[in-house]
Biopython code that builds the backbone (N, CA, C, O; Angstrom):
import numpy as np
from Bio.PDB.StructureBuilder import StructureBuilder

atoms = [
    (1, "UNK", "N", (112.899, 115.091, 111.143)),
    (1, "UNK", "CA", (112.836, 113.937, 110.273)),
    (1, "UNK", "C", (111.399, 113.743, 109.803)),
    (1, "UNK", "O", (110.490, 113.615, 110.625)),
    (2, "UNK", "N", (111.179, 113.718, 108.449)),
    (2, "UNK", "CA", (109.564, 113.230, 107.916)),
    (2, "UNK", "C", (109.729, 112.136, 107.746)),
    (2, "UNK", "O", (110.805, 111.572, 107.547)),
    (3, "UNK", "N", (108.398, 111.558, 107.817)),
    (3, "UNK", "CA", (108.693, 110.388, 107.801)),
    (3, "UNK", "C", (107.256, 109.818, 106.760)),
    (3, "UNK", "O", (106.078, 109.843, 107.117)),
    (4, "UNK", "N", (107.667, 109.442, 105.729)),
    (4, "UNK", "CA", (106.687, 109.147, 104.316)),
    (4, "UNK", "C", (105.884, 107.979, 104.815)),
    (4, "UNK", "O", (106.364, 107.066, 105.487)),
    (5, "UNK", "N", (104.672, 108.067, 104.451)),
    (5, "UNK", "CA", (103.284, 106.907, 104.637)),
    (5, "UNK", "C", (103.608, 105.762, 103.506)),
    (5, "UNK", "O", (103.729, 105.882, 102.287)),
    (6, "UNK", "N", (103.686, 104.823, 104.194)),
    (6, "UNK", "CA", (103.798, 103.573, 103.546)),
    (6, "UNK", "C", (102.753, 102.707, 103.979)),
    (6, "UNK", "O", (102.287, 102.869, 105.107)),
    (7, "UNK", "N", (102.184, 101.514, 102.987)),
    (7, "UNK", "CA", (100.923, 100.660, 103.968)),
    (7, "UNK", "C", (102.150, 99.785, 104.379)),
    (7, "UNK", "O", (103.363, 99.860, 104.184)),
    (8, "UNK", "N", (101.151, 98.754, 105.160)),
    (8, "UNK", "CA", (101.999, 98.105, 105.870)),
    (8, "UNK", "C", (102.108, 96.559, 104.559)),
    (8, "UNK", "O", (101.274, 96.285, 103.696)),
    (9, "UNK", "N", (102.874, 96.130, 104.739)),
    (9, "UNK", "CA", (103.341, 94.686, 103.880)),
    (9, "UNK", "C", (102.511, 93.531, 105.154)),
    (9, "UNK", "O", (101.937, 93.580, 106.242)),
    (10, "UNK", "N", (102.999, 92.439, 103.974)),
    (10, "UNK", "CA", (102.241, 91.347, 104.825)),
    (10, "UNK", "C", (103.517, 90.826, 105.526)),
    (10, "UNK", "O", (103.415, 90.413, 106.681)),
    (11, "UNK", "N", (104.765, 90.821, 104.867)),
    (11, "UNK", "CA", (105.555, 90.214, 105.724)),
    (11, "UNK", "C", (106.003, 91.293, 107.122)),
    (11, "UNK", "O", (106.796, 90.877, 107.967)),
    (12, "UNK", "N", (105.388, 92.695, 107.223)),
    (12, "UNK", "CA", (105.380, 93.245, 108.449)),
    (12, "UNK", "C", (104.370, 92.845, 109.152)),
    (12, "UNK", "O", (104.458, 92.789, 110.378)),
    (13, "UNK", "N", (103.149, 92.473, 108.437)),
    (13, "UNK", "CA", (102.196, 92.212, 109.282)),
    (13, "UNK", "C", (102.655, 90.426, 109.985)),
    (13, "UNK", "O", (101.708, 89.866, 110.536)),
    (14, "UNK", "N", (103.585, 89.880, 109.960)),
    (14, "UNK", "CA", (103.890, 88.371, 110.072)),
    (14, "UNK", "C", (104.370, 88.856, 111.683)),
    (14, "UNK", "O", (104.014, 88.458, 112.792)),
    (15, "UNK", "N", (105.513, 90.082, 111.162)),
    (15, "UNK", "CA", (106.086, 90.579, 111.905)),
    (15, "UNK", "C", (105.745, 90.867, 113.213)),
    (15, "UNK", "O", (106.345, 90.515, 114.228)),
    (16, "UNK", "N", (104.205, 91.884, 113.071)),
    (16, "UNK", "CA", (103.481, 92.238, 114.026)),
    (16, "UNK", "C", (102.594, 90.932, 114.708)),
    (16, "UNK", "O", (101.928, 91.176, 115.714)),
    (17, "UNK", "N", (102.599, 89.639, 114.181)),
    (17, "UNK", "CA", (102.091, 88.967, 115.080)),
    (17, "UNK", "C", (103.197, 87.947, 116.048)),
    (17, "UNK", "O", (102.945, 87.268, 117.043)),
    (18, "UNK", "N", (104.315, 88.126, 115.410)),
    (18, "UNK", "CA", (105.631, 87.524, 116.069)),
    (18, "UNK", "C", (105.854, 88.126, 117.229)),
    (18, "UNK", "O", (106.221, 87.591, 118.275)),
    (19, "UNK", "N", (105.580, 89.482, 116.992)),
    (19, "UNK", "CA", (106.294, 90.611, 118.176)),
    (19, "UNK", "C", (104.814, 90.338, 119.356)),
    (19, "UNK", "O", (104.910, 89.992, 120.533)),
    (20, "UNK", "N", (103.449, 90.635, 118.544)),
    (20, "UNK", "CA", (102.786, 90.222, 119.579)),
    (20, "UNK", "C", (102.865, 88.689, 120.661)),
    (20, "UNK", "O", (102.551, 88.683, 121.851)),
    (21, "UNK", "N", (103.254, 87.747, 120.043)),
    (21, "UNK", "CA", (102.846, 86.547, 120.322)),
    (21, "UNK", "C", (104.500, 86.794, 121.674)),
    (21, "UNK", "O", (104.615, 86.444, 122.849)),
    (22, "UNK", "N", (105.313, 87.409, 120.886)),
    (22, "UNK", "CA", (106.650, 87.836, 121.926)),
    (22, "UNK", "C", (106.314, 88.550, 123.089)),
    (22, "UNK", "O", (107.214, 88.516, 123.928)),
    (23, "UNK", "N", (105.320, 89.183, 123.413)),
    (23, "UNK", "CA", (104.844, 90.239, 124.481)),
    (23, "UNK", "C", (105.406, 91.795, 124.287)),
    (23, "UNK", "O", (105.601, 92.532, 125.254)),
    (24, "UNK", "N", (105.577, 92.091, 123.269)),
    (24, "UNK", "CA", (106.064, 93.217, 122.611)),
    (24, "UNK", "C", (104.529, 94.082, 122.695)),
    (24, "UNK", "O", (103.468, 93.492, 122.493)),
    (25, "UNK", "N", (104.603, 95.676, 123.051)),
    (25, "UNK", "CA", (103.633, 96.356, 123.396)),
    (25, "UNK", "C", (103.881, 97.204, 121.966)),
    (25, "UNK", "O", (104.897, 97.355, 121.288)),
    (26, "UNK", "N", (103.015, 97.510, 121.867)),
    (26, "UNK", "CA", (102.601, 98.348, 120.578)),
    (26, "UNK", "C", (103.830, 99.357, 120.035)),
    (26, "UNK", "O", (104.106, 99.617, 118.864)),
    (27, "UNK", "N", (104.456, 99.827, 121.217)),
    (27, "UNK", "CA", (105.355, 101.255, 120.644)),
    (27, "UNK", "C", (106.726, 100.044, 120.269)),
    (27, "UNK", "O", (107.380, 100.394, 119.287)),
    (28, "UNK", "N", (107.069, 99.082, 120.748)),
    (28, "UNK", "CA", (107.950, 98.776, 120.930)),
    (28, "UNK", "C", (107.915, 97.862, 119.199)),
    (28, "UNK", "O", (109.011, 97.596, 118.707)),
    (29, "UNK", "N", (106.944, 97.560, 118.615)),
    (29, "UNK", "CA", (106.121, 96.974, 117.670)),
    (29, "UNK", "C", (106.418, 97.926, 116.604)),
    (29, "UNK", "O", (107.043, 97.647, 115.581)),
    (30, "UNK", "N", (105.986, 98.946, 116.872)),
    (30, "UNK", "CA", (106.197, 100.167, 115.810)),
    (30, "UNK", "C", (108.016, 100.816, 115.858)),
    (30, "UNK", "O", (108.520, 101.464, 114.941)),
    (31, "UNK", "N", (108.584, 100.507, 116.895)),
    (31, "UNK", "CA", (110.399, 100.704, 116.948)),
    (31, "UNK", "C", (110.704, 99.861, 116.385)),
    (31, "UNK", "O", (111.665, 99.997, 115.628)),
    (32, "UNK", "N", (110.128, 98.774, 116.469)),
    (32, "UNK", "CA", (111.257, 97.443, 115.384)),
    (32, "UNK", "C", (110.904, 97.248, 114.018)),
    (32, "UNK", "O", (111.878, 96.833, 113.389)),
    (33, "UNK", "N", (109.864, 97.390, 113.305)),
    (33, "UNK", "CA", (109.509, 98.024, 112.011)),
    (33, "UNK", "C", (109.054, 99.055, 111.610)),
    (33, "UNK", "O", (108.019, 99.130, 110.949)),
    (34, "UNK", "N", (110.003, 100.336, 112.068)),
    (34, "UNK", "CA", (110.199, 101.568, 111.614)),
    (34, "UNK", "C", (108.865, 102.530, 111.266)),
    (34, "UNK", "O", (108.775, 103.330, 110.335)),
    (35, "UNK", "N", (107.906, 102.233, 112.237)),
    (35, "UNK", "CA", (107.250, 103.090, 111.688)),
    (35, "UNK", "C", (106.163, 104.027, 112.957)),
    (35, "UNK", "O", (106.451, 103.889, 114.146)),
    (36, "UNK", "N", (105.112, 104.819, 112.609)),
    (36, "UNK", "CA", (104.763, 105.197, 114.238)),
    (36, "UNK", "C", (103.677, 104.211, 114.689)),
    (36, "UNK", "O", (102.782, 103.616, 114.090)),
    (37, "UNK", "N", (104.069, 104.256, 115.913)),
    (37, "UNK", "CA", (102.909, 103.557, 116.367)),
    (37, "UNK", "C", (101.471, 103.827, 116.360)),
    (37, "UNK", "O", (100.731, 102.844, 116.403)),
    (38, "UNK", "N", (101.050, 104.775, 116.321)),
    (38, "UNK", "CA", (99.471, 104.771, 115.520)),
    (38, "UNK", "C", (99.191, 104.335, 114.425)),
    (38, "UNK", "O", (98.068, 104.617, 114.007)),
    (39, "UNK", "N", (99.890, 103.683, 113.753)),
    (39, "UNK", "CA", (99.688, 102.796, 112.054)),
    (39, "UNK", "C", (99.815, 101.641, 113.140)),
    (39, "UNK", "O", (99.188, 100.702, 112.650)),
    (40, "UNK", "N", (100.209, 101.335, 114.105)),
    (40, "UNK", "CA", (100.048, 99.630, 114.576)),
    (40, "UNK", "C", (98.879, 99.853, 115.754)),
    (40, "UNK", "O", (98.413, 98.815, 116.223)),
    (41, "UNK", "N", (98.491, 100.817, 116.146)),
    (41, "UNK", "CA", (97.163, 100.580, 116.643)),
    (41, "UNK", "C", (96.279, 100.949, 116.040)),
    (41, "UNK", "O", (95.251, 100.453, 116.499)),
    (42, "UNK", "N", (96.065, 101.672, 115.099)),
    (42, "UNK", "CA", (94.975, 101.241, 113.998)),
    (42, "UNK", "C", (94.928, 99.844, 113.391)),
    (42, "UNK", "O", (93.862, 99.239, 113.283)),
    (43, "UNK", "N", (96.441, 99.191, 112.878)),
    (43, "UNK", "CA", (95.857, 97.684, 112.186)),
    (43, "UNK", "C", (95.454, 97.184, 113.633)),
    (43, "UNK", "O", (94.312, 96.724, 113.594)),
    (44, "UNK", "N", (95.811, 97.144, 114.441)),
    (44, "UNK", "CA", (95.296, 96.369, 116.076)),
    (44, "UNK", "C", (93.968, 96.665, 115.488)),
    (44, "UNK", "O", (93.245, 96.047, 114.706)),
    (45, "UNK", "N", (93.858, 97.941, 116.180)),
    (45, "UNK", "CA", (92.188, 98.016, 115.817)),
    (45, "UNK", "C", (91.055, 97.653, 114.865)),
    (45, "UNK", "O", (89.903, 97.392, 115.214)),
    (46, "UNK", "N", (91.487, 97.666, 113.718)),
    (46, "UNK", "CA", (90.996, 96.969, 112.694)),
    (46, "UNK", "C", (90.414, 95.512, 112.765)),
    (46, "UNK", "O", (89.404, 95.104, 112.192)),
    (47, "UNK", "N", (91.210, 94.856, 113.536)),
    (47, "UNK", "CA", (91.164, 93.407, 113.695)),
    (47, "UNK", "C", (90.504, 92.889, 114.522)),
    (47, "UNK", "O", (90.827, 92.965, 115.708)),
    (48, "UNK", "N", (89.516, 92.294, 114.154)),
    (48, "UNK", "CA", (88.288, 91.602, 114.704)),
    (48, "UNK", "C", (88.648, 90.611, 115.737)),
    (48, "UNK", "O", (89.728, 90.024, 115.676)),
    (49, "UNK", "N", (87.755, 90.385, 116.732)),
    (49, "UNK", "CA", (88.229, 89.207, 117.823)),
    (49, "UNK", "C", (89.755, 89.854, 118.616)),
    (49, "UNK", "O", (90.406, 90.894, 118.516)),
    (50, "UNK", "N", (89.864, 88.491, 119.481)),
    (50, "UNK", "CA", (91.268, 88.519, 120.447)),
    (50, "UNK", "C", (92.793, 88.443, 120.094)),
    (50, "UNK", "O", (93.735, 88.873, 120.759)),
    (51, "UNK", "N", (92.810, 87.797, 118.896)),
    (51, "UNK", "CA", (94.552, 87.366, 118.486)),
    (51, "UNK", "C", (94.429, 88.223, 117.359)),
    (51, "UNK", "O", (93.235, 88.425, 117.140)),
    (52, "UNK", "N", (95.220, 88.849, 116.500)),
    (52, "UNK", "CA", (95.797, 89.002, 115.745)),
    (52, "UNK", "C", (96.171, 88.163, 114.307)),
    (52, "UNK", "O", (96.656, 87.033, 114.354)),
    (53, "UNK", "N", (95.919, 88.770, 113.193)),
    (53, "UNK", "CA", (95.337, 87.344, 112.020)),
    (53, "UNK", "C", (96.172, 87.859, 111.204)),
    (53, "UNK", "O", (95.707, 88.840, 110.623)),
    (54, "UNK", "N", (97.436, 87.536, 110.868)),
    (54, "UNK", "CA", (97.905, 88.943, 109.773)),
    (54, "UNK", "C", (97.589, 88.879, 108.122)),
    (54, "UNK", "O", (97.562, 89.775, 107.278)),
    (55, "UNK", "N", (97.380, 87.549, 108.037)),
    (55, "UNK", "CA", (96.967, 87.102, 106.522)),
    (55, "UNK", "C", (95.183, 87.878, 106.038)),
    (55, "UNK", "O", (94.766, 88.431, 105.021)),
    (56, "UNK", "N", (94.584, 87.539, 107.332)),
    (56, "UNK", "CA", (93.325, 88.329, 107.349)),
    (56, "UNK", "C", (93.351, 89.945, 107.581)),
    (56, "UNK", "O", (92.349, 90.661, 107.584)),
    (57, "UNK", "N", (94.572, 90.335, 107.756)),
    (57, "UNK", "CA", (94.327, 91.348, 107.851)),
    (57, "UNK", "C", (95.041, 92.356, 106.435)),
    (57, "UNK", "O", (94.853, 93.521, 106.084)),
    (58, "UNK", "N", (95.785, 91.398, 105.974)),
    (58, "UNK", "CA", (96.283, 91.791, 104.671)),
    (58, "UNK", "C", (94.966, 91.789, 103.498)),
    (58, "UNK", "O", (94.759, 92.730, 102.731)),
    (59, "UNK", "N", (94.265, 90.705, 103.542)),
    (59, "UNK", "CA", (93.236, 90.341, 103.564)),
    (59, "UNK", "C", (91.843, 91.534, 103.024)),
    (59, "UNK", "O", (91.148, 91.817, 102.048)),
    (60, "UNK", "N", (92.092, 91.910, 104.452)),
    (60, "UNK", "CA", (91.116, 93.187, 104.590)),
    (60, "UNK", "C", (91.696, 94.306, 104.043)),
    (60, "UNK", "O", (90.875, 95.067, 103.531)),
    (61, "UNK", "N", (92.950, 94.684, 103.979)),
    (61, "UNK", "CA", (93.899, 95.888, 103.412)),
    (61, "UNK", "C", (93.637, 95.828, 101.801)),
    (61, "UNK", "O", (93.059, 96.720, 101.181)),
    (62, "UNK", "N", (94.116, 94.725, 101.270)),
    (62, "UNK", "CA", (93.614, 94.550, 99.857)),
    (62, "UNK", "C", (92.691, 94.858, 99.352)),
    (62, "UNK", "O", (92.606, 95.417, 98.259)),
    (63, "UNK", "N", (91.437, 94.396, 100.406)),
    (63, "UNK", "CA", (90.435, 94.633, 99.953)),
    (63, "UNK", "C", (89.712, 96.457, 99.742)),
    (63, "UNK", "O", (89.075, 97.059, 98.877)),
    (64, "UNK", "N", (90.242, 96.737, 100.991)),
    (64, "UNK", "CA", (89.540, 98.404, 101.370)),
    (64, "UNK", "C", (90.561, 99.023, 100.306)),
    (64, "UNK", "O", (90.221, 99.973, 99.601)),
    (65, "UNK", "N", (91.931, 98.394, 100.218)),
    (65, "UNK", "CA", (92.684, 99.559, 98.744)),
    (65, "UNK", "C", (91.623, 99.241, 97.302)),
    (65, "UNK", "O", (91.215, 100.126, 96.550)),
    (66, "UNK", "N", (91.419, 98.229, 97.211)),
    (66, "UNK", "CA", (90.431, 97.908, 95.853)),
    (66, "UNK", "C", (89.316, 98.744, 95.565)),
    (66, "UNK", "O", (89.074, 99.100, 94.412)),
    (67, "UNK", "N", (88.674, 99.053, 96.466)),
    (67, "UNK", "CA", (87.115, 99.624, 97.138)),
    (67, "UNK", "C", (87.051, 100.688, 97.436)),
    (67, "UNK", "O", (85.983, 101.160, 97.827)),
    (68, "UNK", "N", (88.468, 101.604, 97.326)),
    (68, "UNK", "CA", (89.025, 103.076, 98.371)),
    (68, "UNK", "C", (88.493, 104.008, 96.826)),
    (68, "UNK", "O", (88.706, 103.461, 95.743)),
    (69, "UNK", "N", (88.057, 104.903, 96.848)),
    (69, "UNK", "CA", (87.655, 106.012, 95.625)),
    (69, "UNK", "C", (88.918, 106.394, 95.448)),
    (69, "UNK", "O", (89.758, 106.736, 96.280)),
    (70, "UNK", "N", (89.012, 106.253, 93.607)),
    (70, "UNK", "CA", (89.809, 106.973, 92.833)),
    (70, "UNK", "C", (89.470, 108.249, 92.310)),
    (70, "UNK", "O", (88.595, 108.437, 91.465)),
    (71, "UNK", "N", (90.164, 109.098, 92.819)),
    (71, "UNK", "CA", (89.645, 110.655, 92.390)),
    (71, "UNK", "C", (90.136, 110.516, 90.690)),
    (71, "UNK", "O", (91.180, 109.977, 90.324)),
    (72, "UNK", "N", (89.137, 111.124, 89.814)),
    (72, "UNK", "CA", (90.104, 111.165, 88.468)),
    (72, "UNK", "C", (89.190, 112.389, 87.740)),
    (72, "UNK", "O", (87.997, 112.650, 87.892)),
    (73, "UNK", "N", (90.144, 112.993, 86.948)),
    (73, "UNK", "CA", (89.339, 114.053, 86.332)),
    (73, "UNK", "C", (88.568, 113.861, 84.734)),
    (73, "UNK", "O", (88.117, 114.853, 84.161)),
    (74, "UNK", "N", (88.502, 112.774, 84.247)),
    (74, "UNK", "CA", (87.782, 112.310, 82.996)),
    (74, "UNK", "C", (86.578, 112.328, 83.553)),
    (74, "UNK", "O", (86.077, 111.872, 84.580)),
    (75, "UNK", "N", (86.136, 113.122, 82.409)),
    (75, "UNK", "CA", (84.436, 113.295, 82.179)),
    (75, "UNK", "C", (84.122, 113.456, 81.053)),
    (75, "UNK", "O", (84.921, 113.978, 80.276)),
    (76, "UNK", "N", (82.650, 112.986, 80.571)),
    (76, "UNK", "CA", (82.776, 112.589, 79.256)),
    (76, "UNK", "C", (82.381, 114.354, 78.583)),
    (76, "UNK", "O", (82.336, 114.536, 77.367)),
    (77, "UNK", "N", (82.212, 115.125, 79.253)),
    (77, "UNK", "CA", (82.111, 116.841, 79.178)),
    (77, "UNK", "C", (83.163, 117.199, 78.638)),
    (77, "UNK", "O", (83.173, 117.828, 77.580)),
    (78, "UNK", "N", (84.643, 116.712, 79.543)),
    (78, "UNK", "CA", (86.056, 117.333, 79.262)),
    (78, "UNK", "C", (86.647, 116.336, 78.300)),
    (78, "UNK", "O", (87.858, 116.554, 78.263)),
    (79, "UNK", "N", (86.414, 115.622, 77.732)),
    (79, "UNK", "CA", (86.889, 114.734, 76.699)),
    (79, "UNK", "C", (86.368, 115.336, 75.834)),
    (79, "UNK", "O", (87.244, 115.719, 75.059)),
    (80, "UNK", "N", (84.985, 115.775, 75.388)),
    (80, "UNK", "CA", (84.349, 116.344, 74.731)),
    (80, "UNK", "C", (85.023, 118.108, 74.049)),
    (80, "UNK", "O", (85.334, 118.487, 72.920)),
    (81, "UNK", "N", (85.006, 118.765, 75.370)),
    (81, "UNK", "CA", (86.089, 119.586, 75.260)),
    (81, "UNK", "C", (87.267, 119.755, 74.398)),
    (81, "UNK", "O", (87.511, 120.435, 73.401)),
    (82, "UNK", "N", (87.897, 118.930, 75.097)),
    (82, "UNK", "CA", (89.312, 118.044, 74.194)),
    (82, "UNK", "C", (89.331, 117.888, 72.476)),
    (82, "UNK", "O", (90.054, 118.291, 71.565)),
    (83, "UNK", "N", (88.195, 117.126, 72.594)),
    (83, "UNK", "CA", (88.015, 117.249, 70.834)),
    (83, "UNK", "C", (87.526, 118.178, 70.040)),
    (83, "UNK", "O", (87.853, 118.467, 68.889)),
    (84, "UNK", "N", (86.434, 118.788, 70.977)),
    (84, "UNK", "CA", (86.303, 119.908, 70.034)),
    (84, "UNK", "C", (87.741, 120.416, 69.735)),
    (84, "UNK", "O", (88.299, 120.145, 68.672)),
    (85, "UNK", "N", (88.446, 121.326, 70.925)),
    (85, "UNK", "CA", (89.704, 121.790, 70.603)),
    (85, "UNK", "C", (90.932, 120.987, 69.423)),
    (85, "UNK", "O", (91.941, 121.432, 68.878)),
    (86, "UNK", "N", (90.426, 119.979, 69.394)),
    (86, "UNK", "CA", (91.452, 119.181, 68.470)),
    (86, "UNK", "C", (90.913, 119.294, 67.075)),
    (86, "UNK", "O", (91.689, 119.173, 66.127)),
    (87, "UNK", "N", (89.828, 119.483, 66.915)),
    (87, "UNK", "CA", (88.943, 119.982, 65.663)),
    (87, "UNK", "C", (89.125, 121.207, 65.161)),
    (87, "UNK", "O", (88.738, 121.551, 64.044)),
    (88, "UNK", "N", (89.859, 122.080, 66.146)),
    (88, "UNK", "CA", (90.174, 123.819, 65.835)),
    (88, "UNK", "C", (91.684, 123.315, 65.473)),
    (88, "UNK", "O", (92.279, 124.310, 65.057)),
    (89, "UNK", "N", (92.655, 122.043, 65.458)),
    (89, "UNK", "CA", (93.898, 122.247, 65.000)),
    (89, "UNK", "C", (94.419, 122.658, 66.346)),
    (89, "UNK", "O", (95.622, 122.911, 66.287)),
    (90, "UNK", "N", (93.754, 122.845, 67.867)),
    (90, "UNK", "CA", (94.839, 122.894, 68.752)),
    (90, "UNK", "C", (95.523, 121.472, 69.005)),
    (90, "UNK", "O", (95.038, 120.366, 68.767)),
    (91, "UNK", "N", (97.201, 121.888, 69.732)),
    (91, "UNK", "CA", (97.636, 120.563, 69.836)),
    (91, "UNK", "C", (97.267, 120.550, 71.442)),
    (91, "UNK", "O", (96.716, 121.424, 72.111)),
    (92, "UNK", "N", (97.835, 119.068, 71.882)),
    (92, "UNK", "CA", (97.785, 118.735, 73.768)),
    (92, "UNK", "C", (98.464, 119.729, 74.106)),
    (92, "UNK", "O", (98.022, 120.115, 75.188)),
    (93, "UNK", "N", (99.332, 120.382, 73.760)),
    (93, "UNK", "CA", (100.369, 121.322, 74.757)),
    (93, "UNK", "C", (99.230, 122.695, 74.842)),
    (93, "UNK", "O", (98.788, 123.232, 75.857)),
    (94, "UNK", "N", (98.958, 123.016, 73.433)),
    (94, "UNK", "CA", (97.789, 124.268, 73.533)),
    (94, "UNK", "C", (96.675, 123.836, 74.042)),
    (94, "UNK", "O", (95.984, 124.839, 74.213)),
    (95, "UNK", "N", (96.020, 122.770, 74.434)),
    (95, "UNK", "CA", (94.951, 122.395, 75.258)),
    (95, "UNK", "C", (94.808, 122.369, 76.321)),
    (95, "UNK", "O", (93.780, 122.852, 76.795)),
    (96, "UNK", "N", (95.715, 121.834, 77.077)),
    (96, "UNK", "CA", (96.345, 121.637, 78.418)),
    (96, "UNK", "C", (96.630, 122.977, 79.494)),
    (96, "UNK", "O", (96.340, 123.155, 80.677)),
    (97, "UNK", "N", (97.418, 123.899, 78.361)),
    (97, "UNK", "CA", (97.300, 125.294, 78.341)),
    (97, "UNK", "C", (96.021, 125.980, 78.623)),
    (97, "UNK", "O", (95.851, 126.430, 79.756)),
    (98, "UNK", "N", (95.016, 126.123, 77.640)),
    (98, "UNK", "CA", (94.164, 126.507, 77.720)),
    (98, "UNK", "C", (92.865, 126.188, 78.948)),
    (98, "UNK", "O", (92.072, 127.002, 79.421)),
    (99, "UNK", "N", (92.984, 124.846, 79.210)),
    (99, "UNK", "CA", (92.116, 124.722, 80.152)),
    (99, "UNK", "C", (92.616, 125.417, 81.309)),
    (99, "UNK", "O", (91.714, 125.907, 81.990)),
    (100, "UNK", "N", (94.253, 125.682, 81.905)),
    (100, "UNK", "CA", (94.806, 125.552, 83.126)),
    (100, "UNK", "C", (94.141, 127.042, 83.089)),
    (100, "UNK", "O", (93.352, 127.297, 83.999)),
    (101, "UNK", "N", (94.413, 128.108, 82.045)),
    (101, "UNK", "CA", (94.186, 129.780, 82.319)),
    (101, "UNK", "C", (92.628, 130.179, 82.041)),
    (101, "UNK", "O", (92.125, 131.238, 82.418)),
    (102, "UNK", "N", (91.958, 129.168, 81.329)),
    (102, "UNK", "CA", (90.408, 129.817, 80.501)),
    (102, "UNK", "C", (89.084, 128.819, 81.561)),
    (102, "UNK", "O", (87.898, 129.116, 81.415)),
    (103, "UNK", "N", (89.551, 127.523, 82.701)),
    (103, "UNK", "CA", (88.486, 126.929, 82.693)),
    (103, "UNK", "C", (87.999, 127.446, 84.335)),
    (103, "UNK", "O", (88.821, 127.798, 85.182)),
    (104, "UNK", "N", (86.806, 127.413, 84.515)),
    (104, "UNK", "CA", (85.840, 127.827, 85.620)),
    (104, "UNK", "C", (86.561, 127.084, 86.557)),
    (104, "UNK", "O", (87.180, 127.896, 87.243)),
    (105, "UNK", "N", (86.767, 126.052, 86.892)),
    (105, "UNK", "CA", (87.346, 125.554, 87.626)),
    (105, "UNK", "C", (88.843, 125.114, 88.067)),
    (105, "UNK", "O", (89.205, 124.595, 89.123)),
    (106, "UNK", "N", (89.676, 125.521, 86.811)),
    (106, "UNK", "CA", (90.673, 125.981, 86.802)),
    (106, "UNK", "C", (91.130, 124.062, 86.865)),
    (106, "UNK", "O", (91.746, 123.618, 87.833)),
    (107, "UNK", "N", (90.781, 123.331, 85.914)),
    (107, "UNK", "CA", (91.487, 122.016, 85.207)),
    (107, "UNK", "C", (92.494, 122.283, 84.731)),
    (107, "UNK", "O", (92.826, 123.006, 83.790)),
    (108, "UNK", "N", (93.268, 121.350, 85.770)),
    (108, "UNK", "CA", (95.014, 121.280, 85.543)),
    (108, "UNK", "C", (95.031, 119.916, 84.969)),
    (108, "UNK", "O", (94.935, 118.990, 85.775)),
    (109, "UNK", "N", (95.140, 119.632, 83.689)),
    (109, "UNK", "CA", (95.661, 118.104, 82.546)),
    (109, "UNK", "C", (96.970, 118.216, 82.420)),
    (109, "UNK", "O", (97.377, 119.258, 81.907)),
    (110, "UNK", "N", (97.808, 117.348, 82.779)),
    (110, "UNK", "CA", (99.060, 117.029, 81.525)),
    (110, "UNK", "C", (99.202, 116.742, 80.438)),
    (110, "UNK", "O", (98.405, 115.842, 80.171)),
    (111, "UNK", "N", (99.920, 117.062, 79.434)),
    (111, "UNK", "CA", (99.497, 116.791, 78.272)),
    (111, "UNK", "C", (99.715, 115.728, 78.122)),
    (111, "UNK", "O", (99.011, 115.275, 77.219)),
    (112, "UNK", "N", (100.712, 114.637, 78.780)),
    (112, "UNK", "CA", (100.589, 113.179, 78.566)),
    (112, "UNK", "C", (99.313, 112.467, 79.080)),
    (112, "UNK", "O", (98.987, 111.297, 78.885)),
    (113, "UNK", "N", (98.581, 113.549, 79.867)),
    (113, "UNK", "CA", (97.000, 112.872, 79.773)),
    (113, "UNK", "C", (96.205, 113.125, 79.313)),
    (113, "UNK", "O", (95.223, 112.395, 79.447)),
    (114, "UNK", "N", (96.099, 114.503, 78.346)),
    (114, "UNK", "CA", (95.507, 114.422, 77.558)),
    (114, "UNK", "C", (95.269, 113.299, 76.081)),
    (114, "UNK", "O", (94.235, 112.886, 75.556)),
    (115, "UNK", "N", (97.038, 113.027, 75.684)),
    (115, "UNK", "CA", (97.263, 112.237, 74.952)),
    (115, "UNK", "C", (96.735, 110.834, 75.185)),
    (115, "UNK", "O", (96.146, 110.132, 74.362)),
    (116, "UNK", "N", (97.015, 110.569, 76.328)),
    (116, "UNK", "CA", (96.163, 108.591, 76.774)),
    (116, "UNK", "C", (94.518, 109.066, 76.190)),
    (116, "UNK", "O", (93.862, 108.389, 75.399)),
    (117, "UNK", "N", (94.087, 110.340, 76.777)),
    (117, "UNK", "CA", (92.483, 109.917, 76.731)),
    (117, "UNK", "C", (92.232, 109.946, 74.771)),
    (117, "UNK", "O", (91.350, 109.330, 74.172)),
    (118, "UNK", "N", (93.196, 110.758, 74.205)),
    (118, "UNK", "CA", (92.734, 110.570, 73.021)),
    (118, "UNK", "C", (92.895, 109.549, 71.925)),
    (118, "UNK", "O", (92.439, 109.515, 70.782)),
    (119, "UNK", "N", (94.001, 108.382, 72.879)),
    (119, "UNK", "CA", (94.442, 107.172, 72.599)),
    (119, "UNK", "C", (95.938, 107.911, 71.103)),
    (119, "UNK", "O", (96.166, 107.554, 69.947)),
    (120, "UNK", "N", (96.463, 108.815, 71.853)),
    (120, "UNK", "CA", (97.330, 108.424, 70.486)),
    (120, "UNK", "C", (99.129, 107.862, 71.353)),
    (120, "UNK", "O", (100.065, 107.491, 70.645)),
]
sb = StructureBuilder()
sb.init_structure("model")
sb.init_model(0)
sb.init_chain("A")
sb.init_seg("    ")
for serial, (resi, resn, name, xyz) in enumerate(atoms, 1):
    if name == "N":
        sb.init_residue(resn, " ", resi, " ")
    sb.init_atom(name, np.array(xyz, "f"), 0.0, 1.0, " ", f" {name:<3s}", serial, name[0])
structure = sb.get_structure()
């Protein structure tokens, strides 16, 4: 069975302080909202002081997803790129193309992203 990464919600995190405040031990925490228990001793761990805060800790989740690096491949080099090629009459499908087989680093674009960056 795989089992897909989900963050945790706030109404699990309500959860996890119900079960704590119940005397529920960590694995038993992670059996009743489906997930492994090392995602509930990391948020444990996370959490500053003695009790358990779940609003603060949603809190803090929000915040580190806001703040977490977005990998993205726009550069104002490969946009540049882009237009030149659009200046030779190639379309996104022949661009997209071309970077995946001709570029040093081997830039994989979709052509529906090529299309956003050129705003059409």
């Amino acid at each position: 069975m795989t089992i897909t990464y989900r963050q945790l919600t706030l109404e699990q995190r309500y959860q996890i302080k119900a079960l704590l405040t119940a005397g529920y031990n960590q694995s038993n925490i992670a059996r009743e909202l489906g997930c492994h228990r090392a995602t509930i001793s990391r948020e444990l761990a996370r959490c500053p002081g003695r009790h358990y805060q779940s609003k603060l800790a949603q809190q803090a989740s929000d915040a580190r997803r806001q703040q977490a690096y977005k990998a993205t491949k726009y550069t104002p080099a490969l946009l540049a790129i882009i237009r030149r090629c659009l200046r030779h009459y190639l379309s996104p499908e022949m661009i997209a193309h071309r970077l995946d087989i001709e570029s040093d680093h081997k830039i994989t674009l979709s052509t529906m992203t090529i299309y956003r960056w050129i705003g059409w």
